[in-house]
C-alpha angles and dihedrals in degrees: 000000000000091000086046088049090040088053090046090052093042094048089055091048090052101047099057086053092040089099100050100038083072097233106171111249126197137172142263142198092197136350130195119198104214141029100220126123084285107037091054094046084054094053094045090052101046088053109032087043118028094025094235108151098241131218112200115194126187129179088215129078094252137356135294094027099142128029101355089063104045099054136112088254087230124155104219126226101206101251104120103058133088116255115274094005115127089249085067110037103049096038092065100042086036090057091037082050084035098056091041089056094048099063091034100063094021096243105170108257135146119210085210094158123218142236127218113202132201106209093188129048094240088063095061090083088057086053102059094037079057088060095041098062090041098058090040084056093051098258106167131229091357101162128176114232125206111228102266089051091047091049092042090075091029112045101175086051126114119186135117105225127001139192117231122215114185101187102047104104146145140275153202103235104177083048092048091048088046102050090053098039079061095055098037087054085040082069109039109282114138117216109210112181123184094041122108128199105230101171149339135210130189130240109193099322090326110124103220109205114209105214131197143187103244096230096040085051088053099051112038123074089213116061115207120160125252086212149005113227119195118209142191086197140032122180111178117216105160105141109199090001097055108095088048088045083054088043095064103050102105117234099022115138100251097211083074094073123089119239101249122225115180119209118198118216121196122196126215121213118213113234135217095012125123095182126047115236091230138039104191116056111262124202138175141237100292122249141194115318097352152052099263124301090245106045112148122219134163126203119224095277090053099246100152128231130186114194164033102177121174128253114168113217126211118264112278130202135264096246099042082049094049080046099048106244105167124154103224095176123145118210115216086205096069091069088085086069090057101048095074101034089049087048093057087073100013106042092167096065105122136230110274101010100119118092139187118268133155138315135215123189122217130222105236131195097185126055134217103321101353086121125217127357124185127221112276119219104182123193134169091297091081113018099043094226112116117232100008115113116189115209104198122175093017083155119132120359088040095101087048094045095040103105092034091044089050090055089052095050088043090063102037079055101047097047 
């Protein structure tokens, strides 16, 4: 908390010699601050749709370096979220808008519809809760199984009741965020990597955007800005980064920021298989903070991936997080917590099998054991600064919720 205090306090000192100092200022119809899944939905929106000539700004040397590239690629169905929370909400209309798109603009998918499986009898009523909201929140064609029908369309499956669910599927995400990178530059937006936004200051009700070259941000103590950018419009997108971005706009009310916990995931190939044991994606009851350790997924080209499990990190501070610094190890050693989740419903998974594969990290607005928290988008209303929107936990189902959650900051921006 001393460095995020020490960054508050720096960015008030720059911005009253900002003027003098003779950085050079220009000025911006829109910018949106991240390239992710999201970030790049918002910008294609805002131009294809409402006609605004888009900046888009990313700390990273292309797009879709963080979030958007270290996920389980899964296209969400909406069963998890409590009724008439965005979760919810946008997840459903995002993957209905998701799918559209999809066949519209041929970007490689599979509705290959998934089963959750209760493995003990104590975990049936889950199940059922778990229908129950899905259908409250407008899930189509959820239906629960009985075991033998279950294990009819998956052979190598155990379980004792599951949950089917017909329109989860997978995706292509680097094709789906460059598809729409395509139309958004089509018309107009500008795409400017390497550049981080290290503060902001207002003059009047006129939102002043510190911008930095990335490397330049990484090497040098004192933080000054290459240039002063001078939007009508800020969306932070951030990702992992959000809450810090917040963090350095003088004069916010601070107590409007979420409290970040990030939660590191870590995937598990499975070796030495040419065919995937399952065809449709299983998943588990789900647990504190995720979806299920063992959950099993396969990408297009059926390499097959178990995971995410959960491992809270330790807080990290506002400058490491504008950096970058994210620790994106995966421990050999947390395949023995798989072994025995993934058995309760594939008891023929081998010794050894698992292998290392990736991590993401989420980020995270409740902490162990707070329970759920809904995605946060955040405009004037709240924050008092005309023409800024935060977008904080945007963390699974973002992918999902991106094109759905792009129409609703398009239109909190345009009243």
């Amino acid at each position: 908390m001393k460095l995020n205090k020490f960054l508050q306090n720096s960015i008030k000192n720059l911005a009253q010699n900002l003027i003098s100092s003779g950085v050079a200022k220009e000025t911006a119809d829109c910018v949106v601050i991240g390239a992710g899944v999201v970030g790049i939905a918002v910008a294609r929106e805002l131009s294809l749709n409402y006609g605004r000539n888009v900046l888009v700004i990313d700390s990273g040397p292309t797009f879709g370096t963080g979030i958007s590239s270290r996920n389980s690629q899964v296209v969400h169905a909406g069963i998890y979220y409590p009724p008439n929370s965005l979760k919810a909400r946008f997840c459903v209309r995002g993957r209905r808008l998701l799918y559209d798109y999809c066949k519209e603009h041929g970007i490689p998918h599979k509705q290959i519809g998934k089963l959750i499986v209760a493995t003990r009898n104590e975990e049936v009523p889950k199940l059922s809760y778990l229908l129950n909201r899905g259908n409250e929140n407008g899930v189509e064609g959820l239906k629960m199984m009985e075991a033998s029908e279950a294990m009819a369309i998956e052979p190598q499956l155990q379980c004792i009741r599951a949950l089917w669910s017909p329109t989860s599927g997978i995706i292509d995400t680097h094709s789906l965020m460059l598809s729409q990178l395509g139309e958004a530059e089509s018309h107009g937006t500008t795409f400017c990597y390497n550049n981080t936004v290290i503060g902001a200051h207002l003059e009047g009700n006129q939102i002043h955007l510190h911008i930095s070259e990335t490397e330049s941000f990484i090497n040098r103590d004192q933080q000054h800005p290459d240039i002063i950018l001078v939007p009508k419009l800020v969306v932070n997108s951030a990702g992992l980064s959000s809450a810090a971005v917040a963090r350095c706009f003088s004069g916010i009310n601070p107590r409007v920021i979420p409290s970040y916990y990030y939660a590191r995931g870590c995937y598990f190939s499975l070796s030495n298989t040419r065919v995937p044991p399952f065809k449709h994606l299983i998943y588990p009851i789900p647990e504190d903070g995720g979806l299920g350790v063992g959950q099993f997924t396969l990408d297009l080209d059926g390499q097959v991936k178990f995971g995410p499990d959960v491992e809270w990190l330790g807080p990290i501070d506002d400058v490491s997080s504008l950096q970058n610094k994210f620790d994106y190890t995966v421990c050999g050693d947390r395949a023995k917590k798989f072994y025995p989740e993934i058995r309760k419903y594939y008891p023929l998974l081998k010794d050894d099998s698992l292998q290392p594969g990736y991590s993401g990290i989420r980020p995270k607005i409740s902490g162990p054991g707070e329970g759920f928290a809904d995605f946060i988008i955040q405009g004037e209303e709240c924050h008092g600064i005309p023409g800024l929107v935060n977008l904080f936990g945007i963390e699974s189902p973002g992918l999902t919720s991106s094109m759905a959650i792009a129409e609703h900051v398009a239109t909190k921006l345009s009243v």
